[in-house]
mmCIF file of the protein (N, C-alpha, C, O) and its ligand, coordinates in Angstrom:
data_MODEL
# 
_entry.id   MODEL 
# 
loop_
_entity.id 
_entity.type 
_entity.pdbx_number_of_molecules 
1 polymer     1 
2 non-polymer 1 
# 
_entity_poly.entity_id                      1 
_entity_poly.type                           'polypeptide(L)' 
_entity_poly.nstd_linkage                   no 
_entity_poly.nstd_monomer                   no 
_entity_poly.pdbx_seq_one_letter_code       
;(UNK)(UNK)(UNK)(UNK)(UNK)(UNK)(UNK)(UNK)(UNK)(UNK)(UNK)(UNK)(UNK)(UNK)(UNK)(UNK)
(UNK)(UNK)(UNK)(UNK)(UNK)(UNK)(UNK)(UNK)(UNK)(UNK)(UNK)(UNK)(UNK)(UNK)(UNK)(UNK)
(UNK)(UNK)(UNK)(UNK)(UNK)(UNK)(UNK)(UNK)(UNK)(UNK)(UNK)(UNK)(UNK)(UNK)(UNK)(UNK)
(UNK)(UNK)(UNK)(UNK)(UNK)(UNK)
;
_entity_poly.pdbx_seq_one_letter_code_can   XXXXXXXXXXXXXXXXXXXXXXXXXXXXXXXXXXXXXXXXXXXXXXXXXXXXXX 
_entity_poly.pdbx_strand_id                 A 
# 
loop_
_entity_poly_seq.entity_id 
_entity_poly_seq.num 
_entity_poly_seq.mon_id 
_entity_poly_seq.hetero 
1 1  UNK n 
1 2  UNK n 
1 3  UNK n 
1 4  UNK n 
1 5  UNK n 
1 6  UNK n 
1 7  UNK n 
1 8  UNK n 
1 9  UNK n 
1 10 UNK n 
1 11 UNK n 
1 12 UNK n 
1 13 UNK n 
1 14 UNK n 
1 15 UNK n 
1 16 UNK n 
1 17 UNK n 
1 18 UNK n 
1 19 UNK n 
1 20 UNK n 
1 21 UNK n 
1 22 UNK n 
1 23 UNK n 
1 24 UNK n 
1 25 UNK n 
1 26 UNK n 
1 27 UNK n 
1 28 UNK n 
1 29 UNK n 
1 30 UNK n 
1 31 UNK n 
1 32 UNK n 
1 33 UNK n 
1 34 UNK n 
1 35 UNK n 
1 36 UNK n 
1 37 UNK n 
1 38 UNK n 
1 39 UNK n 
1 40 UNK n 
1 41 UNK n 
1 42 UNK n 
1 43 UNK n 
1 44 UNK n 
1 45 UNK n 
1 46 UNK n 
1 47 UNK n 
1 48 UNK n 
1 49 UNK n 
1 50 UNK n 
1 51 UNK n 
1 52 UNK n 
1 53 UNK n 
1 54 UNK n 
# 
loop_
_struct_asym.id 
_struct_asym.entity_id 
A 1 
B 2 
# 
loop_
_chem_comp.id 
_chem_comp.type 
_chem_comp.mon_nstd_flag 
UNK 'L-peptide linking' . 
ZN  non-polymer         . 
# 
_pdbx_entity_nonpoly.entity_id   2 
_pdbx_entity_nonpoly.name        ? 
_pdbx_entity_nonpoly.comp_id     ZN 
# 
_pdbx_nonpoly_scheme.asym_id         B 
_pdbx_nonpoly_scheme.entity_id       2 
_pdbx_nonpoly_scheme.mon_id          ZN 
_pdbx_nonpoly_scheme.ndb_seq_num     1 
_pdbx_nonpoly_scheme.pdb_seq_num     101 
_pdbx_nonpoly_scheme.auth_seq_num    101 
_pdbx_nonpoly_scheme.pdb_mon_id      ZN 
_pdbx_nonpoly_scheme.auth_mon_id     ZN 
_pdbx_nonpoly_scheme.pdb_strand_id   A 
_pdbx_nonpoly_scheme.pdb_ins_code    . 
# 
loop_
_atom_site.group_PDB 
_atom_site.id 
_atom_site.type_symbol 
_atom_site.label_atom_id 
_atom_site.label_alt_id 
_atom_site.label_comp_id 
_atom_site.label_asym_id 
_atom_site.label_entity_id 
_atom_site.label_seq_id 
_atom_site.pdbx_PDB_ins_code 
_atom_site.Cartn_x 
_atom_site.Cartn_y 
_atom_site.Cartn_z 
_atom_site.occupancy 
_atom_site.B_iso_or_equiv 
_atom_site.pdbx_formal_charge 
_atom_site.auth_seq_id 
_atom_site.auth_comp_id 
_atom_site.auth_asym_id 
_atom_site.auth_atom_id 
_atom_site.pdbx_PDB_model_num 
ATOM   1   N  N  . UNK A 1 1  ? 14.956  -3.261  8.004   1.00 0.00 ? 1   UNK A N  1 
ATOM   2   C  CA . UNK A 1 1  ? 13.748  -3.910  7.474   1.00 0.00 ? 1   UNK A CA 1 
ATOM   3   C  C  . UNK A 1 1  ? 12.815  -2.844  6.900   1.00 0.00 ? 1   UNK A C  1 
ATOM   4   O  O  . UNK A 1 1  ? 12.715  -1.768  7.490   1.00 0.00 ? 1   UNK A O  1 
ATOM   5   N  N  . UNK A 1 2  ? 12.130  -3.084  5.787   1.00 0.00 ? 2   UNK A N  1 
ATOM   6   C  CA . UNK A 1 2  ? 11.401  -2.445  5.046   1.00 0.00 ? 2   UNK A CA 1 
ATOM   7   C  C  . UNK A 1 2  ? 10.377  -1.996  5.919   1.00 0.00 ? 2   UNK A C  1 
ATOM   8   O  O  . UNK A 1 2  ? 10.417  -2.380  7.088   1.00 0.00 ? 2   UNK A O  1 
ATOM   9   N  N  . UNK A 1 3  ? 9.498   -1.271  5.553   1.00 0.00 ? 3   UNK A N  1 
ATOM   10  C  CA . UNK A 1 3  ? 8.137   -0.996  6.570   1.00 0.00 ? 3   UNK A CA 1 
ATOM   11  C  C  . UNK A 1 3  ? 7.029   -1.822  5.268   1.00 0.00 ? 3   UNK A C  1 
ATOM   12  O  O  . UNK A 1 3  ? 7.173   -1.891  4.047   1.00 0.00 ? 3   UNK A O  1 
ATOM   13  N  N  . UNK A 1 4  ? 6.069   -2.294  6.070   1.00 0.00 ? 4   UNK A N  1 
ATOM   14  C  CA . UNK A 1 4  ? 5.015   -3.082  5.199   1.00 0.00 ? 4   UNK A CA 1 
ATOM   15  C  C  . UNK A 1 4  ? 3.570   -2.173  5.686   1.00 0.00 ? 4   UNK A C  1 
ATOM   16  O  O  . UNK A 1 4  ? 3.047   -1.868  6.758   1.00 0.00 ? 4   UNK A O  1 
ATOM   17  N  N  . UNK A 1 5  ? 3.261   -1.934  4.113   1.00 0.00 ? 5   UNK A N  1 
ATOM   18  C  CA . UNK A 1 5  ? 1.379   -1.730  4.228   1.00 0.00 ? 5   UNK A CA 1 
ATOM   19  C  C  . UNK A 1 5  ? 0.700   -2.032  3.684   1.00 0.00 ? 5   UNK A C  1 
ATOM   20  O  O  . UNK A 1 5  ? 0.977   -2.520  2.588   1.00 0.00 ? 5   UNK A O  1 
ATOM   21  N  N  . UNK A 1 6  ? -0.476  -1.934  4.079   1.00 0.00 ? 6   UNK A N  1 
ATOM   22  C  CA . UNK A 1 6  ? -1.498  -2.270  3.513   1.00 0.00 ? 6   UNK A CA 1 
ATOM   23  C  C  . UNK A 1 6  ? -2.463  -1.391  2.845   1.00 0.00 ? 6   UNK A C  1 
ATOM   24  O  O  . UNK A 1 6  ? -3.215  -0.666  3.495   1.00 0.00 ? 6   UNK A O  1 
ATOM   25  N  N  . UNK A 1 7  ? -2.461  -1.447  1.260   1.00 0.00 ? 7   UNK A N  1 
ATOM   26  C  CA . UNK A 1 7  ? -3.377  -0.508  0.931   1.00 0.00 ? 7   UNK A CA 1 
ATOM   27  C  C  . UNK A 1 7  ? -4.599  -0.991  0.484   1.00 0.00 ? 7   UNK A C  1 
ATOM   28  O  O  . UNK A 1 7  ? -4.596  -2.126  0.006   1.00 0.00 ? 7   UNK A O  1 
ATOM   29  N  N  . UNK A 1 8  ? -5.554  -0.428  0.532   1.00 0.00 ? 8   UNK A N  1 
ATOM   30  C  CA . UNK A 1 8  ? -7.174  -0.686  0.522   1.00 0.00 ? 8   UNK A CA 1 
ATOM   31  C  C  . UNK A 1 8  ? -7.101  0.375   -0.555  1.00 0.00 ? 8   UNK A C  1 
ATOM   32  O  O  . UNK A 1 8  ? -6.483  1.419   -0.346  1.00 0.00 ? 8   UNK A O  1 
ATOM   33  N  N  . UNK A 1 9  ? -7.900  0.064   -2.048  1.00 0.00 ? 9   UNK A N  1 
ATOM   34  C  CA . UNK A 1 9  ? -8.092  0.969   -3.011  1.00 0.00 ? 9   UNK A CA 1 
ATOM   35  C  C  . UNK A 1 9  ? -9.765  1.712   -2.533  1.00 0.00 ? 9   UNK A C  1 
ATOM   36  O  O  . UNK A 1 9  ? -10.751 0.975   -2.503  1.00 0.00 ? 9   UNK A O  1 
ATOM   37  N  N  . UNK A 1 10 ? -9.834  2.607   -2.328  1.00 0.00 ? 10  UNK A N  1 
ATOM   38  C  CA . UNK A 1 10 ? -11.524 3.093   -1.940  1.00 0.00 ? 10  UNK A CA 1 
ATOM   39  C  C  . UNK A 1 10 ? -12.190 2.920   -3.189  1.00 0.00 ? 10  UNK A C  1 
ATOM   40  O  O  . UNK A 1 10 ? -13.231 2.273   -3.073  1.00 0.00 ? 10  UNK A O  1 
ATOM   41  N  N  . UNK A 1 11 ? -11.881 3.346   -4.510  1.00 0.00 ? 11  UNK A N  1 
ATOM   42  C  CA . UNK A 1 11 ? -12.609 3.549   -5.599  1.00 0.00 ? 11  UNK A CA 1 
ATOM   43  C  C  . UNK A 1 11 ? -12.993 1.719   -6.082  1.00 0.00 ? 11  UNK A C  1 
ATOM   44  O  O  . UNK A 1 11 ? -14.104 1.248   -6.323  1.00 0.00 ? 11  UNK A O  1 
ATOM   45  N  N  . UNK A 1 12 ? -11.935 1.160   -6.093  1.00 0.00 ? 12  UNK A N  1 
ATOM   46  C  CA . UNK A 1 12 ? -11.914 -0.601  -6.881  1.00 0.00 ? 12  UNK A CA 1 
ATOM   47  C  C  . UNK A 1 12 ? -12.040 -1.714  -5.496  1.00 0.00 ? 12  UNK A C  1 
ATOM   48  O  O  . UNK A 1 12 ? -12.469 -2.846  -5.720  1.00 0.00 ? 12  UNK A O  1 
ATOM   49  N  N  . UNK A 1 13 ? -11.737 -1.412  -4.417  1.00 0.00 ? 13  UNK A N  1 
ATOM   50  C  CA . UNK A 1 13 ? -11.779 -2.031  -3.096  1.00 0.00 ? 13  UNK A CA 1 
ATOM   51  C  C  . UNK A 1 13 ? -10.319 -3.311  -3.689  1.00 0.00 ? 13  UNK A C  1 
ATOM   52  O  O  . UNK A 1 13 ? -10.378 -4.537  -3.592  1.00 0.00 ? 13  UNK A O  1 
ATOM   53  N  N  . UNK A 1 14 ? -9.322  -2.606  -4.185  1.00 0.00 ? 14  UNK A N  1 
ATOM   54  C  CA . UNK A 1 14 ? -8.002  -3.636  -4.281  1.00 0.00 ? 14  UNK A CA 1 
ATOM   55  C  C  . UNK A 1 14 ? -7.152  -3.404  -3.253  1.00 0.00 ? 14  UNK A C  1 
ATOM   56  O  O  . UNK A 1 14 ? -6.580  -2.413  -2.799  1.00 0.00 ? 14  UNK A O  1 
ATOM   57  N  N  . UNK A 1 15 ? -7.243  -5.228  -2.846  1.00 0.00 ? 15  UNK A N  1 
ATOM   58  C  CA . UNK A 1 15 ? -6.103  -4.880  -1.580  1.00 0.00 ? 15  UNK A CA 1 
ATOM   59  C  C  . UNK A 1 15 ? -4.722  -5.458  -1.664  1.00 0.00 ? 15  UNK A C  1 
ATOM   60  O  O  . UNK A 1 15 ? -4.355  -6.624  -1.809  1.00 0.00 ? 15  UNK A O  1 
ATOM   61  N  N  . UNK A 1 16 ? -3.907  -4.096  -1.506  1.00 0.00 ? 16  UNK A N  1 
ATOM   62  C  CA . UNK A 1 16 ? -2.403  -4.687  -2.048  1.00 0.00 ? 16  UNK A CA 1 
ATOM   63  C  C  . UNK A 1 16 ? -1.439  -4.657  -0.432  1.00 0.00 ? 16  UNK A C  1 
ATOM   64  O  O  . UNK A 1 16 ? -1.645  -4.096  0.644   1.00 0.00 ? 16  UNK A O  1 
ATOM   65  N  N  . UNK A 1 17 ? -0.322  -5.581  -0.956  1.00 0.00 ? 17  UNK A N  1 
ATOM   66  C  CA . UNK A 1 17 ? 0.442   -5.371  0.272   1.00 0.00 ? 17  UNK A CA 1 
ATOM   67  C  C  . UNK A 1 17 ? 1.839   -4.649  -0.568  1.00 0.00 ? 17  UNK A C  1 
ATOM   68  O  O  . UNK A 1 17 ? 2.503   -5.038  -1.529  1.00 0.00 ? 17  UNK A O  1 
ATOM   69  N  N  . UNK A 1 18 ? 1.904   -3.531  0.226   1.00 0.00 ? 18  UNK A N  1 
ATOM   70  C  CA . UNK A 1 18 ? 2.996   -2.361  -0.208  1.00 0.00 ? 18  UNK A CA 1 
ATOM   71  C  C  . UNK A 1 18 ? 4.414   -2.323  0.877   1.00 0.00 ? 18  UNK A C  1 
ATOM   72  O  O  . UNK A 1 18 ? 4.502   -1.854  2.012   1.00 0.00 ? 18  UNK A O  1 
ATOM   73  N  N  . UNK A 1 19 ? 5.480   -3.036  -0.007  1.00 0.00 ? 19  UNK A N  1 
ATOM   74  C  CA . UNK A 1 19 ? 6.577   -2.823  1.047   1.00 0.00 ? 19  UNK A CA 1 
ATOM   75  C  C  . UNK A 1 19 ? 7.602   -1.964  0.563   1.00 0.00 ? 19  UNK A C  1 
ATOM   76  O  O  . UNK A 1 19 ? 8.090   -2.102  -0.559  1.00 0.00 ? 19  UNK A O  1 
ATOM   77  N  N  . UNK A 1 20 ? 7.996   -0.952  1.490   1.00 0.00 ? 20  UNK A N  1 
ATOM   78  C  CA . UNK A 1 20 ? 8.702   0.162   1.368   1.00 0.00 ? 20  UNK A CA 1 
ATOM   79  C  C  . UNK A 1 20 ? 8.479   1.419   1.116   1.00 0.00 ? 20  UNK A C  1 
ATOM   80  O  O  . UNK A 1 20 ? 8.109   1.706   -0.023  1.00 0.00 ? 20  UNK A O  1 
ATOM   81  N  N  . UNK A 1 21 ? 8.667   2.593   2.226   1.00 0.00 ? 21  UNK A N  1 
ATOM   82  C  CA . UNK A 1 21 ? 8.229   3.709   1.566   1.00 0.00 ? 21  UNK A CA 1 
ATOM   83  C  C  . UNK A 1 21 ? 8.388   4.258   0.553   1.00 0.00 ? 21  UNK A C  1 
ATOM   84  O  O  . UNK A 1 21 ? 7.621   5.212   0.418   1.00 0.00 ? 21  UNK A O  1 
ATOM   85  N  N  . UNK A 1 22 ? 9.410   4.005   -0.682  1.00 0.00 ? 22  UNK A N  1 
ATOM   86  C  CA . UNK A 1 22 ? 9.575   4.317   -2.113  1.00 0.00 ? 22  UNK A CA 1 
ATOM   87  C  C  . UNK A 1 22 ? 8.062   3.637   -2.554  1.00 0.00 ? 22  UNK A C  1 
ATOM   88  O  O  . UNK A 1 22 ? 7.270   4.571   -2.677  1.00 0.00 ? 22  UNK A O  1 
ATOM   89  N  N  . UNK A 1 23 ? 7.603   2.731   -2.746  1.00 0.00 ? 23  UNK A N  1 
ATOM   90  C  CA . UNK A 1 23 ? 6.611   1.862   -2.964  1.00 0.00 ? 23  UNK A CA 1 
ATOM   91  C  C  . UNK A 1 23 ? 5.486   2.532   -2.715  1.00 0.00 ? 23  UNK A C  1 
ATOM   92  O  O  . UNK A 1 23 ? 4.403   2.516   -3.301  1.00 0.00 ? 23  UNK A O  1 
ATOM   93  N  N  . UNK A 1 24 ? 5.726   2.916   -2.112  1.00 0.00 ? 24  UNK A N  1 
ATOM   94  C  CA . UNK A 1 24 ? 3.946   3.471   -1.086  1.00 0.00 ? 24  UNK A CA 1 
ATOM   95  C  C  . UNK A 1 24 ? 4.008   4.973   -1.890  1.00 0.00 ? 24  UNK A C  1 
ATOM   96  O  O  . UNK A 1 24 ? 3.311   5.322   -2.843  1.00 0.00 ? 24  UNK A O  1 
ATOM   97  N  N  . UNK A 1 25 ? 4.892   5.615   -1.310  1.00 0.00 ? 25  UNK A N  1 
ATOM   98  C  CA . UNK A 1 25 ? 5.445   6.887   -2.333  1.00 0.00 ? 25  UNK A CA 1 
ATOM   99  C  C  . UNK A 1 25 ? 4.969   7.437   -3.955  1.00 0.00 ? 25  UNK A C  1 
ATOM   100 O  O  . UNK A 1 25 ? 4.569   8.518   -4.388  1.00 0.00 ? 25  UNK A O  1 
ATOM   101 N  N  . UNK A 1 26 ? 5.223   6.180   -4.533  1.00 0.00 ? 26  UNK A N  1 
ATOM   102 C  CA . UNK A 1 26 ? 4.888   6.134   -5.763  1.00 0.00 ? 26  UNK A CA 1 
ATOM   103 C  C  . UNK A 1 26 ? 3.423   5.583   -5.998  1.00 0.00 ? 26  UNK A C  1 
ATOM   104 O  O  . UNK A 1 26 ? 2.724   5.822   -6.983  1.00 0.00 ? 26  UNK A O  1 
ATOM   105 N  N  . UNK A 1 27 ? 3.141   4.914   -5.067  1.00 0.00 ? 27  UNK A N  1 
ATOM   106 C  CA . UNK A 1 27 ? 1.395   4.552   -5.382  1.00 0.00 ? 27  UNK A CA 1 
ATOM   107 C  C  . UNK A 1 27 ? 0.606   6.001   -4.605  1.00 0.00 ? 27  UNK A C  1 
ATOM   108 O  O  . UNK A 1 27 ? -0.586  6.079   -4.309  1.00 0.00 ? 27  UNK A O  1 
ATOM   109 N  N  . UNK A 1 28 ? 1.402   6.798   -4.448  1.00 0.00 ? 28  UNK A N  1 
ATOM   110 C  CA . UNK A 1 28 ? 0.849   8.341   -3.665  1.00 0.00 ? 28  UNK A CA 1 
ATOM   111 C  C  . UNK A 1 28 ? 0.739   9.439   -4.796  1.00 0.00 ? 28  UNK A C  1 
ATOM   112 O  O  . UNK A 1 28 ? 0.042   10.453  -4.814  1.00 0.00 ? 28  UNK A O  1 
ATOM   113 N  N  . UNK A 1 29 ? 1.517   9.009   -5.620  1.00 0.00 ? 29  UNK A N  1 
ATOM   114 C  CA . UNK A 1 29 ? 1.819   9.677   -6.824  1.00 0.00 ? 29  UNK A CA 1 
ATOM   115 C  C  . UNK A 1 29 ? 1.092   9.385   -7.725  1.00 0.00 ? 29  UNK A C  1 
ATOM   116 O  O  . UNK A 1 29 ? 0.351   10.245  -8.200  1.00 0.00 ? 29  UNK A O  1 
ATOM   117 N  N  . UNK A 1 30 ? 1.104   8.070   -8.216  1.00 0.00 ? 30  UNK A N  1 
ATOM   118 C  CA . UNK A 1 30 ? 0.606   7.313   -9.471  1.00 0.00 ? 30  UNK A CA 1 
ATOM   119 C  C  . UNK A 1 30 ? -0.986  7.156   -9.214  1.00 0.00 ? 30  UNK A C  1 
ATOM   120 O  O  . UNK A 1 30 ? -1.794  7.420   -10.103 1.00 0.00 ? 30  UNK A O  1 
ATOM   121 N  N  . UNK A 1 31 ? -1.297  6.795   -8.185  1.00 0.00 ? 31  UNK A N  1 
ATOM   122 C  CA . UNK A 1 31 ? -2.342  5.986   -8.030  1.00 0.00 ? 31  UNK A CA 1 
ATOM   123 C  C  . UNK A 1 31 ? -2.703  4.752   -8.060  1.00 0.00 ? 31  UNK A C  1 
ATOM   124 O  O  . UNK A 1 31 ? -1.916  4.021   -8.662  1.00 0.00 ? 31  UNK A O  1 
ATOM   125 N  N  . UNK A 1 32 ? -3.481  4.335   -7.687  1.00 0.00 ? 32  UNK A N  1 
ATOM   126 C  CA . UNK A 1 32 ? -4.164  2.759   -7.821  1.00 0.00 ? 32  UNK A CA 1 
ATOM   127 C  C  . UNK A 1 32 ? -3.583  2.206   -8.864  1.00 0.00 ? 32  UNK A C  1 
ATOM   128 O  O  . UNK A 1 32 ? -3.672  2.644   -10.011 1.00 0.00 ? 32  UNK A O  1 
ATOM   129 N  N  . UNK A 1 33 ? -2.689  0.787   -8.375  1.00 0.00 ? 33  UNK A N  1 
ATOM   130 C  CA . UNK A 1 33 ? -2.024  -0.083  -9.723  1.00 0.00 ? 33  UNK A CA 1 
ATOM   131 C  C  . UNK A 1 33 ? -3.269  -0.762  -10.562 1.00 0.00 ? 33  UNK A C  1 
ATOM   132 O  O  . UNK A 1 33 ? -3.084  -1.248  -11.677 1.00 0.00 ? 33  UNK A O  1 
ATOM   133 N  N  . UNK A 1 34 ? -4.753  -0.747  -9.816  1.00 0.00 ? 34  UNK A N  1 
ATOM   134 C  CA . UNK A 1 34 ? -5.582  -1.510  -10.424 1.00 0.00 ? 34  UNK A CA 1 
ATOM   135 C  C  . UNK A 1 34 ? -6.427  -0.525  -11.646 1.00 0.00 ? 34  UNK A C  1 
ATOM   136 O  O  . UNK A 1 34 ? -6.585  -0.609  -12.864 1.00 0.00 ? 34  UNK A O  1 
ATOM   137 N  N  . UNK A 1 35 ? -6.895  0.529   -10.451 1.00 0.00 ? 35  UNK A N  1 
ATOM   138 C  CA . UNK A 1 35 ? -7.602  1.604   -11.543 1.00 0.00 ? 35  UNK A CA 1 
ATOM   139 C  C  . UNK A 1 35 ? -7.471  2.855   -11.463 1.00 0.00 ? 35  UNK A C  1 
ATOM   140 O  O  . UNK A 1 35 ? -8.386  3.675   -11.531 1.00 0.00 ? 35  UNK A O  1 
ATOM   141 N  N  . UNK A 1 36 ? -6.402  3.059   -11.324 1.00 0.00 ? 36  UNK A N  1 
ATOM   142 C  CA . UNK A 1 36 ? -5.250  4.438   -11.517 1.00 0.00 ? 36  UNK A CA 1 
ATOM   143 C  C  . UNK A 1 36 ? -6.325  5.529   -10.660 1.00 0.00 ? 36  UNK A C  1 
ATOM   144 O  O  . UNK A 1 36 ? -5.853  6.666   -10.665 1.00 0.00 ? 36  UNK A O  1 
ATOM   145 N  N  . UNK A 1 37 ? -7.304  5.456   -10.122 1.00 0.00 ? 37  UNK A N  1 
ATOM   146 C  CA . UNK A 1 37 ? -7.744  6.110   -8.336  1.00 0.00 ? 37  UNK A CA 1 
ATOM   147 C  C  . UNK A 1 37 ? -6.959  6.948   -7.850  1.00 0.00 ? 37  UNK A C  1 
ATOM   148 O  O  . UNK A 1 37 ? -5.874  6.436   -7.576  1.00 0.00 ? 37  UNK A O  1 
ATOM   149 N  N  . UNK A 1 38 ? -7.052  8.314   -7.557  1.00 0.00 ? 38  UNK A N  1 
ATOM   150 C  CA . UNK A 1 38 ? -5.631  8.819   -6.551  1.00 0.00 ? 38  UNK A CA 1 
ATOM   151 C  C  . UNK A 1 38 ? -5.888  7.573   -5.328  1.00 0.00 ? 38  UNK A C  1 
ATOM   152 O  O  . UNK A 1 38 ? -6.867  6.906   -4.997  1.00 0.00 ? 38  UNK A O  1 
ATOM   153 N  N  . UNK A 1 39 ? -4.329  7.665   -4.823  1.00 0.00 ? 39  UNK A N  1 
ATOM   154 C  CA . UNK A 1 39 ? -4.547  7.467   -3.985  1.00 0.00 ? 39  UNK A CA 1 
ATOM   155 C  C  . UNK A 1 39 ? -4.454  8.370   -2.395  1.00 0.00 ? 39  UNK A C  1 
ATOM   156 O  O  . UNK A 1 39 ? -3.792  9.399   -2.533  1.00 0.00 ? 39  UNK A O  1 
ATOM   157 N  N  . UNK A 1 40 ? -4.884  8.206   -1.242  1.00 0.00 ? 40  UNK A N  1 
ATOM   158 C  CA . UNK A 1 40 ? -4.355  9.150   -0.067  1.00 0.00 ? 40  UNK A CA 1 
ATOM   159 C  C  . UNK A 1 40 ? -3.753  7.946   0.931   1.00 0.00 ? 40  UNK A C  1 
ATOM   160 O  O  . UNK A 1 40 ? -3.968  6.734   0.934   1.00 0.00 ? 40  UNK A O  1 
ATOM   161 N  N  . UNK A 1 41 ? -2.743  8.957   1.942   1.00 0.00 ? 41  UNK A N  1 
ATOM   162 C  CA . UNK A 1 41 ? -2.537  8.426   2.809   1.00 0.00 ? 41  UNK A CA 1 
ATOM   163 C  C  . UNK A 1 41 ? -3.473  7.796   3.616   1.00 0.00 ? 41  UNK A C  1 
ATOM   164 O  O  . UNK A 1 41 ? -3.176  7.017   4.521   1.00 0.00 ? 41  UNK A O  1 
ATOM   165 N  N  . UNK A 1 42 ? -4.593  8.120   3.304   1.00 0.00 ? 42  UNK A N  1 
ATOM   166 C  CA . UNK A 1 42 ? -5.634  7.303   4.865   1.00 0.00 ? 42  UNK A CA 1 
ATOM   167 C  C  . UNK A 1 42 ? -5.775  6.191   3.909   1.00 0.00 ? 42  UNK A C  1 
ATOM   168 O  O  . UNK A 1 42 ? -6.845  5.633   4.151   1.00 0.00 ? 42  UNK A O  1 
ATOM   169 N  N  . UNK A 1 43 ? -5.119  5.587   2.862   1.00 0.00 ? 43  UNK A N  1 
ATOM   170 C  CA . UNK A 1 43 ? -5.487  3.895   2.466   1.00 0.00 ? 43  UNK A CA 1 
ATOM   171 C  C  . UNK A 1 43 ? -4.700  3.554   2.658   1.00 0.00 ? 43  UNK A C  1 
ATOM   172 O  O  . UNK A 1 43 ? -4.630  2.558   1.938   1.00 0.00 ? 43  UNK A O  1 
ATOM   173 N  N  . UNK A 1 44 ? -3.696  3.636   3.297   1.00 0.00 ? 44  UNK A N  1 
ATOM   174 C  CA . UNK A 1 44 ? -2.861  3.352   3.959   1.00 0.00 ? 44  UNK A CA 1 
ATOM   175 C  C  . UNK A 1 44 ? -2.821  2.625   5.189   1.00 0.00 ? 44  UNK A C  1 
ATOM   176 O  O  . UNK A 1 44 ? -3.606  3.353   5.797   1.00 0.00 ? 44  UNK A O  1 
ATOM   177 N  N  . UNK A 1 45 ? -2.417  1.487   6.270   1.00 0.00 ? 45  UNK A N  1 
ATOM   178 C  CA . UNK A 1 45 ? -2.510  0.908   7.130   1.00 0.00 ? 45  UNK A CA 1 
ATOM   179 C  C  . UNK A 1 45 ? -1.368  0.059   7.520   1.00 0.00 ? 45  UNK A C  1 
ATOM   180 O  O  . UNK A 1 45 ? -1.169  -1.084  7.109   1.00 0.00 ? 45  UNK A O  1 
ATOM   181 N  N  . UNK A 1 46 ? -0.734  0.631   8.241   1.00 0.00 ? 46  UNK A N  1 
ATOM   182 C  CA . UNK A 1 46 ? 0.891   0.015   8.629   1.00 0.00 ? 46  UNK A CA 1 
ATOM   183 C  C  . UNK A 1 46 ? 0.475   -1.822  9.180   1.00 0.00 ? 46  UNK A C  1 
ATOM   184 O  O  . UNK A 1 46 ? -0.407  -2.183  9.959   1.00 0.00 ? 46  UNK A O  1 
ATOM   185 N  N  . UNK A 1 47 ? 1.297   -2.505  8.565   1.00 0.00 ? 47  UNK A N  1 
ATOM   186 C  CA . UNK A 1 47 ? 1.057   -3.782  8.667   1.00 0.00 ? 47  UNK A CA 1 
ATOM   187 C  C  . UNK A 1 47 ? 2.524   -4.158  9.936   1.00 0.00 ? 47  UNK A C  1 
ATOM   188 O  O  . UNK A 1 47 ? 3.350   -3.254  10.069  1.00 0.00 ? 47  UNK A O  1 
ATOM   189 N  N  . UNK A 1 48 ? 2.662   -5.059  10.506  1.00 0.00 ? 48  UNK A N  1 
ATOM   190 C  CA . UNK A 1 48 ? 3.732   -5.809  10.795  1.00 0.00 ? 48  UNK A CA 1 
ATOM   191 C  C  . UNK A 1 48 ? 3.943   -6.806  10.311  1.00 0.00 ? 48  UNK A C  1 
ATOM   192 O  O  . UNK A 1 48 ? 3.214   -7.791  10.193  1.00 0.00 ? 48  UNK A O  1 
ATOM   193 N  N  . UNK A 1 49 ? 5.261   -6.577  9.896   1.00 0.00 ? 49  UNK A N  1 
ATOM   194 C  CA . UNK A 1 49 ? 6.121   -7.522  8.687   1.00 0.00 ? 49  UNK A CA 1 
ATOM   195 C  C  . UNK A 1 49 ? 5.890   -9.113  9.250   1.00 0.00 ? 49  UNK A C  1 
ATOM   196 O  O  . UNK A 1 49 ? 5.697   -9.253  10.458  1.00 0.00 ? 49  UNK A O  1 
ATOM   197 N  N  . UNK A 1 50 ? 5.902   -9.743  8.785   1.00 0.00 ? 50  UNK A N  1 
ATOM   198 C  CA . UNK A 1 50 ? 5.550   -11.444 9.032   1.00 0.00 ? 50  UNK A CA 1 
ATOM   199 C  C  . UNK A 1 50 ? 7.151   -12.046 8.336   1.00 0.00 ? 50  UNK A C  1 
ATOM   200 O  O  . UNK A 1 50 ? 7.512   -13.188 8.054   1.00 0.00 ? 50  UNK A O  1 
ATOM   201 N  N  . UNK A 1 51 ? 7.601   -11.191 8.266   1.00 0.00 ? 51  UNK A N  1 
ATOM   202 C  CA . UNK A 1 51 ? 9.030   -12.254 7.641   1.00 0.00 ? 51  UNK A CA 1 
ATOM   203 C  C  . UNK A 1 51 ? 9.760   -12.859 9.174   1.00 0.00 ? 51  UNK A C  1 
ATOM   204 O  O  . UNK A 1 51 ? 9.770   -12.357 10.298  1.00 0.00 ? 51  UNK A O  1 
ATOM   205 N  N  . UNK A 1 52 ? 10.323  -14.105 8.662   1.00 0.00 ? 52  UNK A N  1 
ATOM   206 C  CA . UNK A 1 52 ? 10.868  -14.362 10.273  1.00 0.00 ? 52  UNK A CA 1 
ATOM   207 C  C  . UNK A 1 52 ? 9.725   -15.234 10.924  1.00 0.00 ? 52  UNK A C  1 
ATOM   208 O  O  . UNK A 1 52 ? 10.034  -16.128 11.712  1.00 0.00 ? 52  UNK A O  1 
ATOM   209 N  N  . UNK A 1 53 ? 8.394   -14.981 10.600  1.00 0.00 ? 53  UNK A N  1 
ATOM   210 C  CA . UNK A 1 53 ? 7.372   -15.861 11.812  1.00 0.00 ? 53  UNK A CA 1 
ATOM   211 C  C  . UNK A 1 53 ? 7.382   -16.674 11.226  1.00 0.00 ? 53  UNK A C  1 
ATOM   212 O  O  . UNK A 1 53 ? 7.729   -16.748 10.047  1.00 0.00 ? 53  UNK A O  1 
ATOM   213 N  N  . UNK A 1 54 ? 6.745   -18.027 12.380  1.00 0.00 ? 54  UNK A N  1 
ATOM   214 C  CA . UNK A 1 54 ? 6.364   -19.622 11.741  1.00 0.00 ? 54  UNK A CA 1 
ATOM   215 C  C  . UNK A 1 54 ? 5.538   -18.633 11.069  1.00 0.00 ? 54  UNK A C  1 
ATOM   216 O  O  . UNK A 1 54 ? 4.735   -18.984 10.204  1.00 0.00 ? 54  UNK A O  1 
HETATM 217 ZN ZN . ZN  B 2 .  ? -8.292  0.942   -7.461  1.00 0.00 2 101 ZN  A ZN 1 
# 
């Protein structure tokens, strides 16, 4: 199973849900999909996956 996070943009306050560390990886690289922001690991926030729950 993928790992799921949650990123919080600091600069635009966009909140995305990021699954997979390739994913997260590349928004570490790229930056903010909203307003290209670096991003850091501390916007980062490990979620637990909800696939599987009612
Ligand atoms: Zn942003």
């Amino acid at each position: 199973m993928k790992p799921e996070y949650r990123f919080t943009c600091t600069a635009c306050n966009a909140d995305v849900t990021v699954v997979g560390e390739s994913v997260r990886r590349s928004l570490l690289e790229d930056g903010c999909l909203v307003c290209s922001a670096p991003a850091s690991p501390d916007d980062f926030e490990p979620r637990e996956a909800t696939i599987g729950e009612p």
